[in-house]
SEVOSE-469488 format. One record per atom (N, C-alpha, C): residue number from 1; atom name; x, y, z. Coordinates in Angstrom, 3 decimals. Layout:
BEGIN
   seq   atom         xx         yy         zz
   NUM     CA          X          Y          Z
...
end
This chain:
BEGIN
   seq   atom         xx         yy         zz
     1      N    -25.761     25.226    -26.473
     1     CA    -24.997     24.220    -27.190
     1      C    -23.674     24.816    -27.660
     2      N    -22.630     24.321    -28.596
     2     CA    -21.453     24.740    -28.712
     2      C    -21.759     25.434    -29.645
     3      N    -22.603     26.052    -30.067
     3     CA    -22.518     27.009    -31.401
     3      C    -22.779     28.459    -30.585
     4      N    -23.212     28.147    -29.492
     4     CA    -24.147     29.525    -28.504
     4      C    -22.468     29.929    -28.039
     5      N    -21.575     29.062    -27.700
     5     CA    -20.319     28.798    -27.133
     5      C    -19.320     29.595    -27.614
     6      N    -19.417     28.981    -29.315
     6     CA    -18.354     29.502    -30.125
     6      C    -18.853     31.084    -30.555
     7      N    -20.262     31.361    -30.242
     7     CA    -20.721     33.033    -30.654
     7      C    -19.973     33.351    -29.520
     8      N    -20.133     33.149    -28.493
     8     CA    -19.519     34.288    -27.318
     8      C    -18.346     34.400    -27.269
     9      N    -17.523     33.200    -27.416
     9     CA    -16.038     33.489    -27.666
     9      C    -15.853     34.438    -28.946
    10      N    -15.772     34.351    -29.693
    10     CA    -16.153     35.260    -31.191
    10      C    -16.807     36.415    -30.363
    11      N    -17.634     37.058    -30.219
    11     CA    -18.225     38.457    -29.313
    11      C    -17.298     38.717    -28.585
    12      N    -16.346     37.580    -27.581
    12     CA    -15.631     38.510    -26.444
    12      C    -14.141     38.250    -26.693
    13      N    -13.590     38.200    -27.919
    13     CA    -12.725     37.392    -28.323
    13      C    -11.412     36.631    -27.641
    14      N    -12.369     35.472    -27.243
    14     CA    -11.631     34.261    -26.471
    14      C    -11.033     33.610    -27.157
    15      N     -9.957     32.945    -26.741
    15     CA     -9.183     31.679    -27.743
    15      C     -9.908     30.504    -27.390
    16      N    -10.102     29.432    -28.103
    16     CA    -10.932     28.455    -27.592
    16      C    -10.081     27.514    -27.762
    17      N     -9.836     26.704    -26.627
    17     CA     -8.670     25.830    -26.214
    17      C     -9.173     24.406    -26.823
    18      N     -9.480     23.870    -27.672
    18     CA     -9.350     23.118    -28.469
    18      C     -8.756     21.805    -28.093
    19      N     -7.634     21.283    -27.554
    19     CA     -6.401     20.228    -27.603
    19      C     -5.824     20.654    -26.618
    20      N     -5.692     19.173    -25.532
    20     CA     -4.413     18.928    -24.462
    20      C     -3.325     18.209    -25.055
    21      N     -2.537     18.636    -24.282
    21     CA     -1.417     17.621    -24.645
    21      C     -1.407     16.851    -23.080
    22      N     -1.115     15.295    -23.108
    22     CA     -1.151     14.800    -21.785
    22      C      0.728     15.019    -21.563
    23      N      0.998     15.057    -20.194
    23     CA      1.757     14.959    -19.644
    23      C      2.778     14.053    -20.054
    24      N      4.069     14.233    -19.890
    24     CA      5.300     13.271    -20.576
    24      C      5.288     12.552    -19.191
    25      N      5.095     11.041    -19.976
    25     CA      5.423      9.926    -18.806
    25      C      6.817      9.940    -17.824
    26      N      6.852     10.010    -16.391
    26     CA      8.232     10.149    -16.043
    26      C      9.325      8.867    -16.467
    27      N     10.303      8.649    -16.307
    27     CA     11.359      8.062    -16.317
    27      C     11.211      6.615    -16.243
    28      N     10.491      6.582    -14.912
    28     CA      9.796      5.171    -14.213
    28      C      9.307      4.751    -14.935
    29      N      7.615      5.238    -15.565
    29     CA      6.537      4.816    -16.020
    29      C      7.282      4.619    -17.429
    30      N      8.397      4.983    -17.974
    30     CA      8.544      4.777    -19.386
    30      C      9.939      3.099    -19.226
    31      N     10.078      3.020    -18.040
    31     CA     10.520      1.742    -18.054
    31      C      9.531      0.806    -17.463
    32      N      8.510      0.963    -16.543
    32     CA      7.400      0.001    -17.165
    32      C      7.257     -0.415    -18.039
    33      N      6.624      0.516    -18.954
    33     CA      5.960      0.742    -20.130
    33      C      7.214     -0.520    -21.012
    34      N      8.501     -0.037    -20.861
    34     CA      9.296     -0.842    -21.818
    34      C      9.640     -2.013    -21.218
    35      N      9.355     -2.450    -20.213
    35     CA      9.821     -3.916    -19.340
    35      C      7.964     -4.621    -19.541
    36      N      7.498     -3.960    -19.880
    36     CA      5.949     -4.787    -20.234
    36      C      5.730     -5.423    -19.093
    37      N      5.269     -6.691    -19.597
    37     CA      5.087     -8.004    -18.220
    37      C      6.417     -8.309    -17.443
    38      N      7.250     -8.064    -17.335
    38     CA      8.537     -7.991    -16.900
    38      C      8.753     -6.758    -15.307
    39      N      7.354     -6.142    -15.393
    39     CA      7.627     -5.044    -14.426
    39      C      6.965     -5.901    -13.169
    40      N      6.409     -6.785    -13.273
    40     CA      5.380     -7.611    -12.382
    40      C      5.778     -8.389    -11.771
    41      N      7.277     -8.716    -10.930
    41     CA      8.150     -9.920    -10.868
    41      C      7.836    -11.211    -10.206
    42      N      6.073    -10.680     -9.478
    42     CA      5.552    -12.277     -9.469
    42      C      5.325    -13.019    -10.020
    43      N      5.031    -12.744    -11.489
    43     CA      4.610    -13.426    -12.555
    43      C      6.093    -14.717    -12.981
    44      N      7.227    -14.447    -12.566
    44     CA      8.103    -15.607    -12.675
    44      C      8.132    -16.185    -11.667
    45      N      7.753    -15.890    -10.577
    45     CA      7.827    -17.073     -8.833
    45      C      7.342    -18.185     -9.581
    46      N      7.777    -19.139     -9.521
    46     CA      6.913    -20.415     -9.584
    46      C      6.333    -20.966     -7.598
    47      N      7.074    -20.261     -6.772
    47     CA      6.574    -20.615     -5.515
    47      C      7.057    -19.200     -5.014
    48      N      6.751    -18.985     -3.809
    48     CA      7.011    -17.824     -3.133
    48      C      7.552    -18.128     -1.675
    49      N      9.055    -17.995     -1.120
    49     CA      9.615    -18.059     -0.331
    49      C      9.257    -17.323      1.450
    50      N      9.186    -17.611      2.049
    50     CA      9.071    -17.052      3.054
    50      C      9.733    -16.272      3.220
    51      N      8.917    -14.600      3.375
    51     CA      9.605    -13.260      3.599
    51      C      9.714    -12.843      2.603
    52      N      9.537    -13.303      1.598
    52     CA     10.216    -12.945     -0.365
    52      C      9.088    -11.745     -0.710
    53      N      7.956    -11.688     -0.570
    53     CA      7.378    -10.857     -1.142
    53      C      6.028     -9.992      0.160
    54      N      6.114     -8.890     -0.140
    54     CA      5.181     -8.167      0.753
    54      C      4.135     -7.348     -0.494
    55      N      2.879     -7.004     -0.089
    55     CA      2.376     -6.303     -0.763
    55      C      1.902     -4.945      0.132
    56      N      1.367     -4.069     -0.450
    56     CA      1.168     -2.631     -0.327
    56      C      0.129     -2.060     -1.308
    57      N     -0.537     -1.193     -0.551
    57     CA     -1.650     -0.107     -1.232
    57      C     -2.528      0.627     -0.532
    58      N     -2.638      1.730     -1.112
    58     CA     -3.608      2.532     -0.007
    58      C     -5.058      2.621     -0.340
    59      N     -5.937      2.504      0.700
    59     CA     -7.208      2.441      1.101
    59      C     -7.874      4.003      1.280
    60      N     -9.047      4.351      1.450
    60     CA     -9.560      5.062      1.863
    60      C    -10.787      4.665      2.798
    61      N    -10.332      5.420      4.146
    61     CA    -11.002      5.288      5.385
    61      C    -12.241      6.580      6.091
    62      N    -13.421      6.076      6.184
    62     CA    -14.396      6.621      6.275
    62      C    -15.071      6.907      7.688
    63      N    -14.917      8.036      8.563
    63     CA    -14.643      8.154      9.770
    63      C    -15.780      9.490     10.222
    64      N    -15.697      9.854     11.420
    64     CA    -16.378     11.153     12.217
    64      C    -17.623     10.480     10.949
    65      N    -18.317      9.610     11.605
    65     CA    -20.102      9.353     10.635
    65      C    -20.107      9.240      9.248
    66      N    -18.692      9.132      8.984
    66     CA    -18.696      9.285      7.093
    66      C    -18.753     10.281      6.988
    67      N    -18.517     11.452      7.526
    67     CA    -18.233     12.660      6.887
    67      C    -16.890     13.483      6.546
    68      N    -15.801     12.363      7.342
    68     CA    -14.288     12.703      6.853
    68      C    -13.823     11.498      6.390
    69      N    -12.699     11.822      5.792
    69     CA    -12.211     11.058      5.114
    69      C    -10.374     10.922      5.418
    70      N     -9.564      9.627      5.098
    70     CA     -8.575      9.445      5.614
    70      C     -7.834      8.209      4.654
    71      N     -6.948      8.129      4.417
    71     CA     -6.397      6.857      4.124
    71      C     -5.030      6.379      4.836
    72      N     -5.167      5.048      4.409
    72     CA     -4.506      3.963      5.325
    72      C     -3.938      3.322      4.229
    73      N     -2.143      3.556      4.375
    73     CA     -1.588      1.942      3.543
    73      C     -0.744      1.022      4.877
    74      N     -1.216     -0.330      4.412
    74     CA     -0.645     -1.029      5.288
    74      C      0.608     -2.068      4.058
    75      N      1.277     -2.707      4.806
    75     CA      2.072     -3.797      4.417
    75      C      2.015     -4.710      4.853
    76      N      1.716     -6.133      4.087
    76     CA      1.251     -7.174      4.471
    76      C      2.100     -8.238      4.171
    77      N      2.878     -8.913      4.762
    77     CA      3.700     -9.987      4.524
    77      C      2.633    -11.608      3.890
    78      N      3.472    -12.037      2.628
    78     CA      2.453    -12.944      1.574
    78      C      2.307    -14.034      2.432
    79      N      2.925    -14.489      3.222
    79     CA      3.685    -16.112      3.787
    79      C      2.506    -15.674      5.043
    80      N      3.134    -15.011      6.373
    80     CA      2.612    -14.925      7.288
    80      C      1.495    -14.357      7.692
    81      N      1.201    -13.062      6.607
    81     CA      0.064    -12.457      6.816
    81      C      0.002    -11.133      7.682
    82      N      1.337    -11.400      8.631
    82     CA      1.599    -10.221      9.100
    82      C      1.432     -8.928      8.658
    83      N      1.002     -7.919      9.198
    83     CA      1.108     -6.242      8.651
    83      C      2.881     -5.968      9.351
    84      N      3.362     -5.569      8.643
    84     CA      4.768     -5.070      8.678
    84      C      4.587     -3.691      9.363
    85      N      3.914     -2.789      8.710
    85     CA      4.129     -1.698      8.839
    85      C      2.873     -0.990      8.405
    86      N      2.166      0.279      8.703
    86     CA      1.040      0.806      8.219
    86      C      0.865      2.429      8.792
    87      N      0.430      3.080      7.921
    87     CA      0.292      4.681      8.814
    87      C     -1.358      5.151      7.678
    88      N     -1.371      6.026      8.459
    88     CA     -2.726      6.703      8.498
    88      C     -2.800      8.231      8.172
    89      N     -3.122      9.015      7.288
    89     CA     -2.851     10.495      7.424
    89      C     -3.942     10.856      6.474
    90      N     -4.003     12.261      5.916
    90     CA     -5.137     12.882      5.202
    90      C     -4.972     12.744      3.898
    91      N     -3.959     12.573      3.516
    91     CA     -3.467     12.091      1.717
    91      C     -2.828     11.143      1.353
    92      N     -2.798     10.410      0.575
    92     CA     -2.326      9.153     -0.139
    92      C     -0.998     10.095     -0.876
    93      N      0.079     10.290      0.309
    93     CA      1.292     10.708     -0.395
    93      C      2.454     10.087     -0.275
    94      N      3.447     10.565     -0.703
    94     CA      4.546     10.004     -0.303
    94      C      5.327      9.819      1.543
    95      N      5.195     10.951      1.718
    95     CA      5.405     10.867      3.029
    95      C      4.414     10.029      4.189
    96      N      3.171      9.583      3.586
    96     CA      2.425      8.961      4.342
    96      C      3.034      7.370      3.994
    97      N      3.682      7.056      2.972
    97     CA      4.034      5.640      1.982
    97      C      5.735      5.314      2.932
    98      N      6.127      6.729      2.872
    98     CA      7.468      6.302      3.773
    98      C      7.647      6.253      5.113
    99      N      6.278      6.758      5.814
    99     CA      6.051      6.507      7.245
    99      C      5.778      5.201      7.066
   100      N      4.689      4.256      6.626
   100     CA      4.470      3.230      6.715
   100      C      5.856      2.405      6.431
   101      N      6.697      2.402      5.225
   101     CA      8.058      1.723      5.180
   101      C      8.786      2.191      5.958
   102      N      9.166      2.705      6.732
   102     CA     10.079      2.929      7.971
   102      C      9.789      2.148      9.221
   103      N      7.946      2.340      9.456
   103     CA      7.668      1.351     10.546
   103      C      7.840      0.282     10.606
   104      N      7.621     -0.565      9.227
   104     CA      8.120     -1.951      8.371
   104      C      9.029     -2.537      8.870
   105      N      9.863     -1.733      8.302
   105     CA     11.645     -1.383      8.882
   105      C     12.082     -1.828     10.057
   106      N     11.353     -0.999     11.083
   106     CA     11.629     -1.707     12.219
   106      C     11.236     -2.776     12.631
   107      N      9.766     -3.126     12.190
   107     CA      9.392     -4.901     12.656
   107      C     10.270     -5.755     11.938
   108      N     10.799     -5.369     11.000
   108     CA     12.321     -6.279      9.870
   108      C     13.160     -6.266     11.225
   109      N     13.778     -5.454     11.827
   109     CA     14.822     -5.196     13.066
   109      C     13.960     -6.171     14.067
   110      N     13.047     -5.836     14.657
   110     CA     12.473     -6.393     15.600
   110      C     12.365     -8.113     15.404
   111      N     12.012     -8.402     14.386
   111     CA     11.659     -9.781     13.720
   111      C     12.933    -10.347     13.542
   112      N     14.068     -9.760     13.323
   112     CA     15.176    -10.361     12.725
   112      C     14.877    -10.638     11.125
   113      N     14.109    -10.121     10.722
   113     CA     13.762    -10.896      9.314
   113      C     14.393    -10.019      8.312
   114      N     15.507    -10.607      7.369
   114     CA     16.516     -9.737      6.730
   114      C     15.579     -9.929      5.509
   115      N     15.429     -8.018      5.184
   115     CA     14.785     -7.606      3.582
   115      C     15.518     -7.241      2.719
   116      N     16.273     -7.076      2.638
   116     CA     17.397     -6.791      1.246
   116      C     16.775     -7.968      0.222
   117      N     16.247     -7.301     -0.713
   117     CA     16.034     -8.156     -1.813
   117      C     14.626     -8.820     -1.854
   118      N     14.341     -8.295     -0.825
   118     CA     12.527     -8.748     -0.651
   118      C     11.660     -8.130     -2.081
   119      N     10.474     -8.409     -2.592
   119     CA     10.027     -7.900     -3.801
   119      C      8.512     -6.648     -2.744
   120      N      8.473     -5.537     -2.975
   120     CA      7.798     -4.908     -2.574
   120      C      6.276     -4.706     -3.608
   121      N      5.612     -5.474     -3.952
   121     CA      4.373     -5.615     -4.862
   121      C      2.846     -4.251     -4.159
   122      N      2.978     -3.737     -5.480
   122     CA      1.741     -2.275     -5.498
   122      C      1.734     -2.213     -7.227
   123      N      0.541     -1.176     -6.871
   123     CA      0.291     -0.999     -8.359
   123      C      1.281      0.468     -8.677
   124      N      0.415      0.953     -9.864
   124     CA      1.344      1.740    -10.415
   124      C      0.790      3.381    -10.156
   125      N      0.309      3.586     -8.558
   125     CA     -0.240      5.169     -8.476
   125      C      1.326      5.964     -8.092
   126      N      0.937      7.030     -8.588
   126     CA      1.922      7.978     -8.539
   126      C      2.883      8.324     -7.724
   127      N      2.392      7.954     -6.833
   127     CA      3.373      7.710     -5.216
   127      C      4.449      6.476     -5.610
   128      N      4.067      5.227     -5.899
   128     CA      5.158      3.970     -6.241
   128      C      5.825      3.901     -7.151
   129      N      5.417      5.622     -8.164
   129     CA      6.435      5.686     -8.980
   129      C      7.075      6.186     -9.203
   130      N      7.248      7.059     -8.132
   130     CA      7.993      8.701     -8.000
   130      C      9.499      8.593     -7.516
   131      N     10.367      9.174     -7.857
   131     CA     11.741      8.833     -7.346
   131      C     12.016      8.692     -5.939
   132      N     11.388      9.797     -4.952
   132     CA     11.398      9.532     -3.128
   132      C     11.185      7.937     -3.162
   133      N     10.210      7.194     -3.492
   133     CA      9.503      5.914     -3.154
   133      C     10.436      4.957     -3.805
   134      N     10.880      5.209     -5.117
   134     CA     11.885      3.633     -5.347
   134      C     12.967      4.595     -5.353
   135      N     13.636      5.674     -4.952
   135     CA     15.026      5.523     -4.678
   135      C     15.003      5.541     -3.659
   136      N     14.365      5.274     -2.471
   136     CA     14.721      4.969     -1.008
   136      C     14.767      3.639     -1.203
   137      N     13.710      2.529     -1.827
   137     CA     13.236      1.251     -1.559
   137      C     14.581      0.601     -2.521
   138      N     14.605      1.004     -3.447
   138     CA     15.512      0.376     -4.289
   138      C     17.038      0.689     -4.225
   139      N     17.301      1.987     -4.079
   139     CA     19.060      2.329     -3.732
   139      C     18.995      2.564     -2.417
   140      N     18.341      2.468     -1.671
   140     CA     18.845      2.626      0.212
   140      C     18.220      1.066      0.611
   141      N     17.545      1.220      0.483
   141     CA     17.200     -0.288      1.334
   141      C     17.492     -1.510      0.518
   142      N     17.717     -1.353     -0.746
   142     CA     17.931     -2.541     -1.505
   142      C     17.188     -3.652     -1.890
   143      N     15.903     -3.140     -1.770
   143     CA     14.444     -3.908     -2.270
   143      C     13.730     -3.613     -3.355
   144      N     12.971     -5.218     -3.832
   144     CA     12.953     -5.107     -5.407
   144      C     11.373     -4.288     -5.363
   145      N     11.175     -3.891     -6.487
   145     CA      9.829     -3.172     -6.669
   145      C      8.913     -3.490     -7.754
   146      N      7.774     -4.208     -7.295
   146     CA      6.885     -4.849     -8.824
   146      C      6.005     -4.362     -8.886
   147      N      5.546     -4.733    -10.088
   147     CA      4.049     -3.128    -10.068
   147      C      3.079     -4.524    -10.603
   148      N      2.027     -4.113    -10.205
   148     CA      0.776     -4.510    -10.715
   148      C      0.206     -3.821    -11.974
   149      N      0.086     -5.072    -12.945
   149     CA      0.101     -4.157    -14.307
   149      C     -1.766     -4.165    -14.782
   150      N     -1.909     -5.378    -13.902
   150     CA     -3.820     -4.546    -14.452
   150      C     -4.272     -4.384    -13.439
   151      N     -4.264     -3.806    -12.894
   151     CA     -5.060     -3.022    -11.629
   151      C     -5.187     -3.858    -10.483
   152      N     -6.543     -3.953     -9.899
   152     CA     -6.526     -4.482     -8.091
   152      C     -6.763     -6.224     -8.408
   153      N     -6.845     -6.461     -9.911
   153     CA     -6.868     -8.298     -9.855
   153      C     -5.433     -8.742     -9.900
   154      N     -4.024     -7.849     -9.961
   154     CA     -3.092     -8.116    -10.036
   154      C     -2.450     -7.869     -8.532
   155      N     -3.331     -7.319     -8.161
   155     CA     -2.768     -7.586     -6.237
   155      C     -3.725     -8.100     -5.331
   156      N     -4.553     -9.416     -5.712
   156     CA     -5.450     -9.805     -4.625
   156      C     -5.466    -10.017     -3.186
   157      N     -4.188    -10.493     -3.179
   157     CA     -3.625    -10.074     -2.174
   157      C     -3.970     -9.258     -0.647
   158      N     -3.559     -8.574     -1.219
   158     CA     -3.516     -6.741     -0.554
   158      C     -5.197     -6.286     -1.159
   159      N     -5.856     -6.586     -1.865
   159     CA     -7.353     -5.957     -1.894
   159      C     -8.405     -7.558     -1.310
   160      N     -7.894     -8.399     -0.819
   160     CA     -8.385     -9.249     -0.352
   160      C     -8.023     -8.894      1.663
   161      N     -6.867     -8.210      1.863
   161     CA     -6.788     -8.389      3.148
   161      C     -7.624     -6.401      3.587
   162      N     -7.140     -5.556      2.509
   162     CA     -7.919     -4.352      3.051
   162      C     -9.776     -4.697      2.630
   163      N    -10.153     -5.676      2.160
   163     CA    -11.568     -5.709      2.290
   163      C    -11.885     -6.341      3.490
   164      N    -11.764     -6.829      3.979
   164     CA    -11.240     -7.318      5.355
   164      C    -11.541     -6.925      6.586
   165      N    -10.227     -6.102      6.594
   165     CA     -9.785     -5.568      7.297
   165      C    -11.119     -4.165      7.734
   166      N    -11.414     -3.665      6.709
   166     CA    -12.197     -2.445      6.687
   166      C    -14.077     -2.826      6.686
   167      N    -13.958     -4.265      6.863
   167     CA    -15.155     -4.729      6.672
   167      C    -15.517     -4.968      8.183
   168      N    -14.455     -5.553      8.793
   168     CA    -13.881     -6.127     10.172
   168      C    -14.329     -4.780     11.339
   169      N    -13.574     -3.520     10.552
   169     CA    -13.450     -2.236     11.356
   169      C    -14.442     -0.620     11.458
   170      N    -15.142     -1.622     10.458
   170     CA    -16.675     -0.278      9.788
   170      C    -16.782      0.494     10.647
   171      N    -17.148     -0.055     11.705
   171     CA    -18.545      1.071     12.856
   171      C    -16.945      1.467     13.245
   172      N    -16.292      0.865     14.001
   172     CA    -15.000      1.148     14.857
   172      C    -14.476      2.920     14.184
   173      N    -14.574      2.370     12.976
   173     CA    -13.745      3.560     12.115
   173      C    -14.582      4.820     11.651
   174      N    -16.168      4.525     11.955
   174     CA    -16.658      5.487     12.104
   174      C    -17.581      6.473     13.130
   175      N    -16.938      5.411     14.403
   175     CA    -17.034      6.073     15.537
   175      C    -15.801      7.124     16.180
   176      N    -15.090      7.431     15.363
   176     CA    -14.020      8.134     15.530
   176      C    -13.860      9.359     15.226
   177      N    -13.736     10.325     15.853
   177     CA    -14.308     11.605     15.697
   177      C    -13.040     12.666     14.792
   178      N    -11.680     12.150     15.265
   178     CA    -10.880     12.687     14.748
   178      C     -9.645     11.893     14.113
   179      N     -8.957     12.645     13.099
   179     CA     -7.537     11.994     12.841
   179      C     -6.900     10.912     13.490
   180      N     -6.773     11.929     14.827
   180     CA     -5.808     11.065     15.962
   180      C     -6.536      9.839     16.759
   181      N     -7.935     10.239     16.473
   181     CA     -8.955      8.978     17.145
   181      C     -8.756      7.600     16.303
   182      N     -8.916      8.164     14.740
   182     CA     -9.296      7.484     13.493
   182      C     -7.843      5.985     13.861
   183      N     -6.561      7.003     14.083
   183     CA     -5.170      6.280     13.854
   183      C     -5.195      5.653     15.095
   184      N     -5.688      5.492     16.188
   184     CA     -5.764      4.612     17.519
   184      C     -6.642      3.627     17.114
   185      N     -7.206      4.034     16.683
   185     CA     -8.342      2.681     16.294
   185      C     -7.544      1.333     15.399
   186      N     -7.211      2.345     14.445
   186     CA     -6.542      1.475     13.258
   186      C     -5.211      0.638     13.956
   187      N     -4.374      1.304     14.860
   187     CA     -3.389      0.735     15.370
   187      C     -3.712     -0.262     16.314
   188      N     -4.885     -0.112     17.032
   188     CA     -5.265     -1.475     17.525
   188      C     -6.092     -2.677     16.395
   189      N     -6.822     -1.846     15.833
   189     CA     -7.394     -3.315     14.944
   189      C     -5.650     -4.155     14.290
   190      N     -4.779     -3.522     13.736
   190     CA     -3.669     -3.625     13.356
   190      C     -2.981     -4.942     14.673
   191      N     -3.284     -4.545     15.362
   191     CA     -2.606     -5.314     16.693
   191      C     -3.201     -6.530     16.613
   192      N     -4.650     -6.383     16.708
   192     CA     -5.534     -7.815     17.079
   192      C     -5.172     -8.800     15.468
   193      N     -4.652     -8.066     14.313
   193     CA     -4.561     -8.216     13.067
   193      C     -3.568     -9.410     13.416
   194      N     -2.185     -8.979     13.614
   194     CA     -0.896     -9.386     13.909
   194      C     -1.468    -10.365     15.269
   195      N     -1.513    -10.165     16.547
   195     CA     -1.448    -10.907     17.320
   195      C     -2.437    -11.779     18.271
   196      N     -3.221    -11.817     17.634
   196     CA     -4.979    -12.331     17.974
   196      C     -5.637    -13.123     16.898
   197      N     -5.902    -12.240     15.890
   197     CA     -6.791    -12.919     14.850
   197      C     -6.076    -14.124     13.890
   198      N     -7.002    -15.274     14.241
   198     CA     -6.818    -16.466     13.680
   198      C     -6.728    -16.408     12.443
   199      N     -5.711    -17.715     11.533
   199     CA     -5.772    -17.465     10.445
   199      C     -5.866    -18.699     10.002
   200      N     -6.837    -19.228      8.738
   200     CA     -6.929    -20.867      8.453
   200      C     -5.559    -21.689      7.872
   201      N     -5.363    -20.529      6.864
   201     CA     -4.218    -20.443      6.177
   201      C     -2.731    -20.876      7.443
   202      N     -2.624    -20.618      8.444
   202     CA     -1.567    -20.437      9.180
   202      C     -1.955    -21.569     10.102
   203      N     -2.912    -22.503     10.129
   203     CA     -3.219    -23.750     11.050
   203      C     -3.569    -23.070     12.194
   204      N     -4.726    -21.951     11.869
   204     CA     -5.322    -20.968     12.820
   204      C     -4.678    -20.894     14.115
   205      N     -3.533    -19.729     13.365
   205     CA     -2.786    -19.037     14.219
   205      C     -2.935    -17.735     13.898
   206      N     -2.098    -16.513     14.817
   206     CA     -1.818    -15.231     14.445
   206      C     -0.973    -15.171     14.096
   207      N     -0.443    -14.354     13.225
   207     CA      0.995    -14.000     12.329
   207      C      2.228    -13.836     13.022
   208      N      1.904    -13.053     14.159
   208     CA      3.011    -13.356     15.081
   208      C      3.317    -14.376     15.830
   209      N      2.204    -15.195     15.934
   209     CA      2.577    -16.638     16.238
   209      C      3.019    -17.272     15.835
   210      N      2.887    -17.529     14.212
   210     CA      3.155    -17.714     13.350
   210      C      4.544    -17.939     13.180
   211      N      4.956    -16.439     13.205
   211     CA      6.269    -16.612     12.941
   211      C      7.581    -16.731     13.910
   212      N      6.736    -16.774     14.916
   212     CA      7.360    -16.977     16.320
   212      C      7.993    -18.619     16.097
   213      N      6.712    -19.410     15.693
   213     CA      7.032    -20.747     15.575
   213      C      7.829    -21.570     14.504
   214      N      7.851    -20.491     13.558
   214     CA      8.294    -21.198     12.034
   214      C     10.056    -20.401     11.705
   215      N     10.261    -19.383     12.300
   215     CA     11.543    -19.146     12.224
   215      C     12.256    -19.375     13.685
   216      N     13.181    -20.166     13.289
   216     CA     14.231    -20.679     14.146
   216      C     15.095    -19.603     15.297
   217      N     14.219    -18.793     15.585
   217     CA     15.182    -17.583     16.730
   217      C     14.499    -17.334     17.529
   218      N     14.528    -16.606     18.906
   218     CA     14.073    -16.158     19.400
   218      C     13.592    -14.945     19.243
   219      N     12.204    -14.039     18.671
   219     CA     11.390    -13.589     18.251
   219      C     11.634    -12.326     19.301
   220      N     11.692    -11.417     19.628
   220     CA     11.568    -10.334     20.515
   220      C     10.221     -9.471     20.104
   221      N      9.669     -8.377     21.289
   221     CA      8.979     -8.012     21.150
   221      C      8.705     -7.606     19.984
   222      N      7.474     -7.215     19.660
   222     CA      7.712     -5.861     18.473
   222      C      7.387     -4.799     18.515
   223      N      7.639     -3.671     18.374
   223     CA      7.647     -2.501     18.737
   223      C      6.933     -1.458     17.292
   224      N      5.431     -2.730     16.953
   224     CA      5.119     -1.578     15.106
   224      C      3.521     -1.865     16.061
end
């Protein structure tokens, strides 16, 4: 017990660390913190525009029999349903968050669909709040950034399409022996996602059908 604890420290004379101090909130998290409900910018949509808002978050993917492990963030357009963009790697980091927004990127090019000013909706893990992640999204690309302020009921969204999605892809994803197996898999379920799988919501269409039919251009391949 702690008295057996505090003899041995006392016998071997240890300092007994007593009190943390937690970590100073960065920069970001202390303008959350001061924009309150204000950091959430769906909460004023009274409707949501086509293309206006995408959501984002990363998953963890269960592969080689469940004995490795992997995560997956995808981007999911609110309107069409489309995945924009998505990557796959061994950590939920930044560089795995800006592979996926770059691929995005290009289905924006490919689609013709202009994002400047689009609202990029995630919660508040350490990655969406780190300067790499909103000073690329916010001073280079010029897209807004909303956080989900109580957890996964504030992005149903995005935890409605990765339950899904990963419910859809179980055995698939754990018949996969490696990394590079794991990310072929995912890039085709991703495919049948976008250009196959029916949606009720969309007058059971695929997203790329979807939007093939509802924006006024000629649609070119896509290349995500």
């Amino acid at each position: 017990n702690h008295k057996v604890v505090q003899r041995l420290h006392r016998l071997w004379e240890l300092a007994l660390l007593r009190t943390t101090r937690a970590p100073r909130p960065s920069a970001i998290r202390q303008i959350i913190k001061v924009a309150n409900g204000k950091a959430n910018l769906l909460l004023d949509l009274e409707t949501i525009e086509r293309f206006q808002v995408a959501y984002t978050d990363f998953t963890e993917l269960r592969y080689a029999d469940g004995c490795e492990k992997a995560y997956l963030m995808p981007i999911i357009d609110h309107t069409s349903k489309l995945v924009y963009g998505w990557a796959v790697g061994e950590s939920a980091n930044t560089t795995l968050a800006l592979t996926a927004w770059q691929k995005a990127k290009q289905a924006f090019v490919d689609l013709q669909i202009p994002y400047h000013g689009m609202i990029i909706h995630h919660d508040q893990d350490s990655v969406y709040t780190s300067y790499d992640w909103t000073g690329r999204l916010l001073l280079k690309d010029k897209v807004r950034i909303s956080y989900a302020l109580g957890g996964a009921k504030d992005n149903p969204e995005m935890e409605a399409f990765i339950s899904r999605f990963k419910s859809e892809g179980h055995s698939l994803f754990l018949d996969a022996k490696t990394l590079d197996e794991l990310a072929i898999v995912v890039d085709q379920r991703m495919h049948f996602h976008n250009e196959e799988r029916l949606h009720s919501s969309l007058g059971y269409r695929a997203p790329l059908k979807f939007i093939q039919q509802v924006v006024p251009i000629s649609v070119p391949e896509m290349h995500i």
